[in-house]
C-alpha positions in Angstrom: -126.1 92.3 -274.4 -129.2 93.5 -276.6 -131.8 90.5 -277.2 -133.0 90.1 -273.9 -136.9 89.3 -274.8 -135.8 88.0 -278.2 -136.3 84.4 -279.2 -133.6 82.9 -281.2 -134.8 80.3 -284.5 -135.8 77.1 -283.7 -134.8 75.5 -286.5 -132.5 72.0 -286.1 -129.5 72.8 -285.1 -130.3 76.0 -283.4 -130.7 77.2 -279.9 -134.5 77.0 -279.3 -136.7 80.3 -278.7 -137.9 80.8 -275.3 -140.2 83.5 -273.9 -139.8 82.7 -270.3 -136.0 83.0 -270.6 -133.5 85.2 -272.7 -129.9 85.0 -273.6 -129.0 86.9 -271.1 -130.3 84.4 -268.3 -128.8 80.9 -270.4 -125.2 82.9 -270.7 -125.4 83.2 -267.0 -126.3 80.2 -266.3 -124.1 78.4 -268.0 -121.0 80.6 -266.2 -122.5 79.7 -262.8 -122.6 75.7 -263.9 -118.8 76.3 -265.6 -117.7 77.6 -262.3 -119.3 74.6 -260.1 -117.2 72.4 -262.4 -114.1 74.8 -261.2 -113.8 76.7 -264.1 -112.0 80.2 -263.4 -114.6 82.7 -264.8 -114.4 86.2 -264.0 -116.8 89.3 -264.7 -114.5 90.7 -267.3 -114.9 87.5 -268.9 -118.5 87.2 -269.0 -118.9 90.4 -270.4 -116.6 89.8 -273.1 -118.7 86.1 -273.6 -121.8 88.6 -273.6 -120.4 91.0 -276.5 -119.1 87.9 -278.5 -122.9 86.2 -278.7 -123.8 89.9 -279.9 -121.4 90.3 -282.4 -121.8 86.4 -283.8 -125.6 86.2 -282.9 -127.7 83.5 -282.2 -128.5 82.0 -285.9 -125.8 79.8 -286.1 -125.3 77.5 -282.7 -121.6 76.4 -283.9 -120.5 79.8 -284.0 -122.3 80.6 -280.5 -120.3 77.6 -279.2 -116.9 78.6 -280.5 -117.5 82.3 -279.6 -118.5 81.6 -275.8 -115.6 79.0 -275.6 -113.1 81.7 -277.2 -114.1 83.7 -274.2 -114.4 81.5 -271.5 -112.2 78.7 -271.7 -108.3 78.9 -270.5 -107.1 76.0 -272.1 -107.9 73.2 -274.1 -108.4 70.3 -271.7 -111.7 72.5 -270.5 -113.4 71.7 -273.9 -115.3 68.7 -273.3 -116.9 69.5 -270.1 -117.5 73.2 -271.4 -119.1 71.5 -274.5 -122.0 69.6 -272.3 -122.3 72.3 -270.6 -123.0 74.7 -273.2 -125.6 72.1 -275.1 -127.9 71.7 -271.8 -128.1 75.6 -271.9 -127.9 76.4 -275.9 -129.5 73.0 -276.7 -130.1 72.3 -280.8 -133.8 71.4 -281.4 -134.5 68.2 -282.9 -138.1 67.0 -283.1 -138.7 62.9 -282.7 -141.4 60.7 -282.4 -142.1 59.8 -278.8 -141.9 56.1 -277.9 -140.8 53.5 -276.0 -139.5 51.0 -278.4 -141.7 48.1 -276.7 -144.6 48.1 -278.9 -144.9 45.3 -281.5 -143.1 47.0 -284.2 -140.3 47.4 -281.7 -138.0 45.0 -283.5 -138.9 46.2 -287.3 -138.0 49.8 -285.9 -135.3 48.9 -284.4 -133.5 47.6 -287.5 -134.5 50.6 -289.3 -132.7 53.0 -287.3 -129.8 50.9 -287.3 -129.5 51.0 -291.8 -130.4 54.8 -291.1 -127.8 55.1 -288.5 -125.3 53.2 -290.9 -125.7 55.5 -294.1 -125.5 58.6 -292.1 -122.6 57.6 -290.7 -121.0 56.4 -294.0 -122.5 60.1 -295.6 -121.2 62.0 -292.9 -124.2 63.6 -292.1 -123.8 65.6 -289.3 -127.6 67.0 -289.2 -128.9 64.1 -289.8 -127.0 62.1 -287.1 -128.3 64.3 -284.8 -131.9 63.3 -285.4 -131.3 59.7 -285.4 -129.5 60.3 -282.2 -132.6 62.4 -281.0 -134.9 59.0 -282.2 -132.9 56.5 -280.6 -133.2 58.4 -277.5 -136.9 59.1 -278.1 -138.0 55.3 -279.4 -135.7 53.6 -277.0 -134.2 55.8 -274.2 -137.4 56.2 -272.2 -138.4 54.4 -268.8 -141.1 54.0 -266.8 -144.6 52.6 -266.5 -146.9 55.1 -267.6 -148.4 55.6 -270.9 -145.7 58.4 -271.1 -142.4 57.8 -269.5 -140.5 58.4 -266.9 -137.1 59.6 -267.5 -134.5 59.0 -270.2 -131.3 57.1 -270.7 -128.7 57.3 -272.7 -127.4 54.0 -271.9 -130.8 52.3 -272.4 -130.6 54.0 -275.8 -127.3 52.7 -276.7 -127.4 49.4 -275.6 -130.4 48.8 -277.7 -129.3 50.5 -280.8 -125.4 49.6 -280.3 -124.2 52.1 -283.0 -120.4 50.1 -282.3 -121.9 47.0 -284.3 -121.9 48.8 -287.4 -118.8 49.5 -288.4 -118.9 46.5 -291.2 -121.8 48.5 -292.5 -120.5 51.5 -293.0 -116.9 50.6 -294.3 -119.4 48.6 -297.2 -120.9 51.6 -297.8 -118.2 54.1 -297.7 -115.9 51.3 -299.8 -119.3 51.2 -302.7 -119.5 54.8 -302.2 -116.3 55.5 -303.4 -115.2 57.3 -300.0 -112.6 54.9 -299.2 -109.0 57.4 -298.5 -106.3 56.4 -300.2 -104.9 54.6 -296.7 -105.5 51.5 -294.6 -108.0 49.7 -294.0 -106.7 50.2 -290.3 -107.1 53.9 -290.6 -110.6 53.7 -292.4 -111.9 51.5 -289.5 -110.1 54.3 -287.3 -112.4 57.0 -288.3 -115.2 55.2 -288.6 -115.1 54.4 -284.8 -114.3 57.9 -284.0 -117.8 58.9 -286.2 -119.6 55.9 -284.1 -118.1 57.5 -281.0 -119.4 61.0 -281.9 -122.9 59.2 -282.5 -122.8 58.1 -279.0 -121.9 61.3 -277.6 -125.1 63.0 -279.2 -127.1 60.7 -278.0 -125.6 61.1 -274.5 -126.4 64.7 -275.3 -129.7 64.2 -276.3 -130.4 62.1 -272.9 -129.3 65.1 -270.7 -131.3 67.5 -272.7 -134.4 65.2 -272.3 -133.6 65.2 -268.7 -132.5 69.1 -268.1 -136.0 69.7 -269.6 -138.0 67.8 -266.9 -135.4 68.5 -263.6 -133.8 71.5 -264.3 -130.2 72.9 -266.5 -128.8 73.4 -263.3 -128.8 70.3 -261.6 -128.2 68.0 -265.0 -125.2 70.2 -265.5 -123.7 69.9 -261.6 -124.7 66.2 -261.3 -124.6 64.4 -265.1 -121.6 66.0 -267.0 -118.1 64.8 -265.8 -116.1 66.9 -264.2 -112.2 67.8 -265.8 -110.1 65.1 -264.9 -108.2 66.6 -262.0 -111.2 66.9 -260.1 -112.4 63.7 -260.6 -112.2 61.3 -257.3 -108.8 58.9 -257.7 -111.2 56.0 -256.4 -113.7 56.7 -259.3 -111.5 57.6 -262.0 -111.5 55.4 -264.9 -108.1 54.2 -267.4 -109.2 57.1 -269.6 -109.3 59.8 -266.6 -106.1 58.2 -265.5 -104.1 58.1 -268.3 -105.6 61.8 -269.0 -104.2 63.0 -265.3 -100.8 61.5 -266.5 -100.9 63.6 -268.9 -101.5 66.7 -266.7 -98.7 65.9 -265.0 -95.6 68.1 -266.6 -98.5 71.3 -266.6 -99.0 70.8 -262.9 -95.4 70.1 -262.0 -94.5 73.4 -263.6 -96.7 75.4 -261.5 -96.5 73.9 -258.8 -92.7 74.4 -259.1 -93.3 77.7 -259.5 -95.8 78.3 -256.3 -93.2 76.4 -254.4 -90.1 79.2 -255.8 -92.4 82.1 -254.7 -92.8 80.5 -251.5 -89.6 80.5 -250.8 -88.9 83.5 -251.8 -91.3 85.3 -249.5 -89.6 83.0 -246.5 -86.6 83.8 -247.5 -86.5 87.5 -246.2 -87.0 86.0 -242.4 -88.8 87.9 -239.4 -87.9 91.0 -238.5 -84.6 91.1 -236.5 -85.6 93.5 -233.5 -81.8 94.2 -232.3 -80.5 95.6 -235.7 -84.1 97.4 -236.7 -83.6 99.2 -233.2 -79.7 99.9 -234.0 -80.7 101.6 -236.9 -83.8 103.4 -235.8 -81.4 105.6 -234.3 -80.2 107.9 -236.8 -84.0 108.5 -237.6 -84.6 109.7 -233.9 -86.0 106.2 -232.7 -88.6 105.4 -235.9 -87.9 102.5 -236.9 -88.3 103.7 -240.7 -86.7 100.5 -242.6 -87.2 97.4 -240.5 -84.3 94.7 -241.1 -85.2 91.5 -241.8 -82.9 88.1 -240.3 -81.9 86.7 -243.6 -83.1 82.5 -243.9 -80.7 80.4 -245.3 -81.8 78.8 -248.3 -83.2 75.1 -248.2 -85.0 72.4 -249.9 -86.6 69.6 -247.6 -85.7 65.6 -248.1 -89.1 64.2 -248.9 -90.1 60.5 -248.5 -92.9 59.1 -250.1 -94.6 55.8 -248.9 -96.9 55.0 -251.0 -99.8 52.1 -250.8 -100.2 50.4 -254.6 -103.0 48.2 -253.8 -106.7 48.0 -255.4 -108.0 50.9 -256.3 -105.6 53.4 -254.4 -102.9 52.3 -256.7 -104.5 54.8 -259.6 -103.6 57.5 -256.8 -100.2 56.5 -255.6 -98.8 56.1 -259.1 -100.5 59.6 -260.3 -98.4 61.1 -257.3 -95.4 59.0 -257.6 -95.3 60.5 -261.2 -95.7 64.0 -259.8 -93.3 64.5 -257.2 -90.7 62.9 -260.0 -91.4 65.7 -262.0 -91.0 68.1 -259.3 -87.7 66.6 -258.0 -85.5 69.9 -258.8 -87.9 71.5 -255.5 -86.2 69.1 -253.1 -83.0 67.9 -251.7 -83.7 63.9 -252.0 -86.6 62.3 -253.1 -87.2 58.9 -251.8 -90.3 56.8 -253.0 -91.5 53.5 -251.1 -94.0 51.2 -252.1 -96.1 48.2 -250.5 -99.3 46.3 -250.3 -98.3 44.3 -247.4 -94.2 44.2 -247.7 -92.3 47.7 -248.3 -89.6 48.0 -250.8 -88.0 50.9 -252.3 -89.0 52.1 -255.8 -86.8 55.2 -256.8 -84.9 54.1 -259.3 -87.8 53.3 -261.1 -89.2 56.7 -261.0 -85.5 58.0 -262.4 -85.6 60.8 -265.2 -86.1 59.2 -268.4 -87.7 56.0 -267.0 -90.9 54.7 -269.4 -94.1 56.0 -269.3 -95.7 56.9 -266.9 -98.6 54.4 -267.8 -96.5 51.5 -267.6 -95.4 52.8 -263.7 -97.8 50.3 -262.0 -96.7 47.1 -263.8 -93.0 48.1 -263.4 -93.6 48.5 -259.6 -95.4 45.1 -259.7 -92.5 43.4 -261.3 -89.3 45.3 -260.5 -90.2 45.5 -256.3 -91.4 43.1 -253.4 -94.5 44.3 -252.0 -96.6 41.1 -250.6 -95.8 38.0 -248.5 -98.2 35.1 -248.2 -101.2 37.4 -249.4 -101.9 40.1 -251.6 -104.0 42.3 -249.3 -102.7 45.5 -248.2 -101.3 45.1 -244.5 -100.8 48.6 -243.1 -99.3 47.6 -239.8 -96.9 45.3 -241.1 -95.7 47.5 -243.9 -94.8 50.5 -241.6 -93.4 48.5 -239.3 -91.2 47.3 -242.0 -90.5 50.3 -243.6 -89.3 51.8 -239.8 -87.1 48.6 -239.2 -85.4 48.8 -242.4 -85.1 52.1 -244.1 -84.5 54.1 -240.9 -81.8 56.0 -243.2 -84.5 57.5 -245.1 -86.0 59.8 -242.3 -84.2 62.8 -240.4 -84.7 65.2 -239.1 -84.6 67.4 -242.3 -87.4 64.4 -244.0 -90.9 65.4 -244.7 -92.9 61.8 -245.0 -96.1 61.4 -247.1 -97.9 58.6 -246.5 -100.6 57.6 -249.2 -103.3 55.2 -249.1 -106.9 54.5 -247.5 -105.7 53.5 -244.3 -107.8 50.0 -244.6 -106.1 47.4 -243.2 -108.0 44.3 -244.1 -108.6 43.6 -240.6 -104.9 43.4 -239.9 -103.0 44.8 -236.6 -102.3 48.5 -237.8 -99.5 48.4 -234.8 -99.8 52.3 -234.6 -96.2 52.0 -232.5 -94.5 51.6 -236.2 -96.5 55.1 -237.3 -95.5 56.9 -234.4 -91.7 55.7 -234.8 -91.8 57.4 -238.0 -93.4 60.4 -237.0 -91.0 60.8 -234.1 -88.0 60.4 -236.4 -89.2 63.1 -239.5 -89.6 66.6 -239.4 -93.4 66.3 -240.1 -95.7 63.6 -241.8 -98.4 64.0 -243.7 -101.5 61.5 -244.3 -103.1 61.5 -248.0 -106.3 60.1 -248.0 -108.5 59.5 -251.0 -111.6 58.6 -248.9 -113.7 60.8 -248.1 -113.6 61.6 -244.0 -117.4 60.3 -243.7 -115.7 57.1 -244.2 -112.6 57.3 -242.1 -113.2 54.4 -239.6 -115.6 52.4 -241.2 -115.5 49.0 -241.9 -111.9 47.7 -241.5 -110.4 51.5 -241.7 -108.2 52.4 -239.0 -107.8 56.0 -240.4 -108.6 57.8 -236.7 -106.3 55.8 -235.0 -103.5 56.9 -237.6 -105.1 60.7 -237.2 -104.6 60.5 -233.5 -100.2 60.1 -234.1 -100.1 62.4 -237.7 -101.4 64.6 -240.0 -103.9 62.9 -242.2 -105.7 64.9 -244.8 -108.6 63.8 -247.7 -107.1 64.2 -250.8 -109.5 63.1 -253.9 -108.2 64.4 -256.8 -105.6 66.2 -258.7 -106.2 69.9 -258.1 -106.4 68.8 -253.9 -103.9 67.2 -254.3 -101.3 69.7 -255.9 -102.9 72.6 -253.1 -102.0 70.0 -250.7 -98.3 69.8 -251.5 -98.3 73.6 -252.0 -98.9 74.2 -248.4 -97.9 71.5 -246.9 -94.5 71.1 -248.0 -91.6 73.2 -245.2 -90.1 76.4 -247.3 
């Protein structure tokens, strides 16, 4: 890619000239932070994001953005972690007073980037927004003591400002303005919050530019912008993460349907059966030339499912519940338990054609008995429940996942009722979404329950998926 020493205009809204760095340098860059966040990106590809920013050049940043992501991206659900990305490396240049909004003109300010705020947002300004966003973050984003400041926040910034208290504001000015569609008020209000939501986000991106400038792209990039929601922890994620993985679900299902097929194919074809490969070597003077292969008879494993629903593991349990539903077709029988600290059976409430998946937790909650005189998750009692009276569900053909934190509230984990199971199942696996520095902390019994099975960290969707790839019998 030719431009090298070349600085790009610096104009608002385009990527800011730099003699200390070239294109070159920000393009790898940003590949190297879209990788951290586990974005498949090979040479080819960076090459061909190399020849797009030469072919659509660097005057307009939009076009830059759509060109790189044209290149790089694999799919749509990439986009909003590829677009922070991409401003911390191609950031827009917006100049903006410098100030902490403390000074005695603070509130006077204050009010007057709110009215500013208001009619851009009722104009539809997009340049404009972005340097009120760059002056909130400037006049009331900064911390510190000094006469300068010490870092920048985008929450400081909007918490001050509060862009979502405006809405009155602008639907009076788009309503005087004539702007007003032809629809709802409902729907009017609707895009006005998605316009004051697209405010915030520029001042979040503002923040991290700030920041980037003063630590460093790389680290902003690996520590400050969200990950894709299947690699974000299932004890951190949030109702919109959640309800985002749900919809990941069908995606993942399919190919992890489809590892599962090729799996068995390859197992299929058996080891090499040394009697018959010897037989036949014969009429090739003893050279085994085509080895023969002991043919496996074709099966799917039982699977069994017991699943904690409790605090915040239950944002986990459910995500997997939902999963294994949708990969039903790759086993035999598919069994799902739940408990906090009584076990009860939950599979027909996972049937095909059951309601949303967001709904699955409150269904579970309603539709099964889970707790007895508390509502604390009781490990021990629950598997020894589950042991007493579902034996039925485990043979010798079952493969058991068990999923939840292993914290017991203190509770006798009576390990006998873990190794009952394990002694009556083909294998069982643990899935934990703590990570192993904290197996055995606090009221954690999670060594004990290594000691008599398989337990595993599983913290997010893409582990979790690898995790029943390979650990599932072919």
């Amino acid at each position: 890619m030719s431009g090298e020493g070349t600085a790009p205009g610096t104009a608002a809204g385009t990527v800011p000239g730099t003699t200390a760095e070239g294109p070159v340098a920000r393009l790898t860059g940003l590949v190297a932070a879209l990788r951290d966040h586990g974005f498949g990106i090979g040479t080819g590809e960076t090459v061909d994001a190399g020849l797009a920013l030469e072919a659509v050049g660097f005057a307009d940043r939009e076009r830059m953005r759509e060109a790189l992501a044209a290149t790089l991206l694999h799919g749509e659900r990439q986009r909003p972690v590829f677009d922070r990305v991409f401003d911390l490396y191609f950031p827009a240049v917006v100049t903006a007073p410098e100030g902490h909004g403390d000074g005695p003109g603070d509130a006077a300010a204050l009010a007057a980037l709110r009215t500013r705020i208001a009619e851009a947002l009722a104009a539809g300004d997009a340049a404009l927004l972005d340097r009120l966003a760059a002056e909130a973050v400037a006049g009331f984003g900064g911390y510190g003591s000094g006469p300068g400041t010490d870092g920048w926040s985008s929450y400081q910034a909007l918490s001050r400002v509060r862009p979502e208290t405006l809405l009155a504001r602008v639907r009076a000015a788009r309503t005087a303005a004539g702007r007003e569609p032809d629809f709802t008020d409902r729907l009017l209000d609707d895009e006005i919050r998605r316009a004051v939501e697209g405010f915030r986000e520029r001042v979040r991106t503002e923040a991290r530019r700030r920041v980037a400038e003063r630590r460093g792209r790389d680290e902003v990039a690996r520590r400050a912008v969200a990950a894709t929601a299947d690699r974000v922890d299932f004890l951190l994620a949030g109702r919109e993460q959640l309800d985002e993985l749900r919809r990941t679900v069908r995606p993942l299902a399919r190919k992890l349907a489809t590892r599962l097929a090729a799996r068995r194919r390859r197992a299929s074809r058996g080891a090499i059966d040394l009697r018959r490969t010897l037989r036949g070597s014969l009429s090739t003077g003893g050279v085994p030339v085509r080895p023969v292969l002991r043919r496996r008879r074709p099966g799917r494993p039982e699977l069994v499912l017991l699943c904690d629903v409790s605090g915040s593991v239950a944002g986990f349990a459910q995500f997997t519940m939902v999963l294994v539903q949708a990969l039903h077709d790759q086993f035999s029988r598919v069994r799902v338990f739940a408990f906090v600290n009584r076990c009860d059976e939950v599979t027909g409430l996972l049937s095909p054609g059951a309601a949303d998946p967001a709904g699955l937790g409150g269904r579970i909650l309603a539709g099964a008995r889970l707790t007895g005189w508390h509502g604390q998750s009781d490990y021990g009692t629950a598997l020894a429940e589950f042991a007493e009276r579902y034996a039925d569900a485990v043979g010798p053909r079952t493969v058991v996942f068990v999923l939840g934190d292993a914290r017991t509230n203190n509770a006798d984990p009576r390990p006998e009722a873990l190794r009952l199971i394990a002694e009556r199942a083909r294998r069982v696996h643990w899935l934990n979404p703590e990570r192993p520095a904290l197996w055995g902390t606090g009221d954690s019994v999670a060594p004990l329950y290594a000691e008599l099975v398989d337990m595993r960290p599983c913290r997010n969707a893409r582990q979790l998926g690898d995790l029943i790839t390979r650990l599932l019998p072919v």
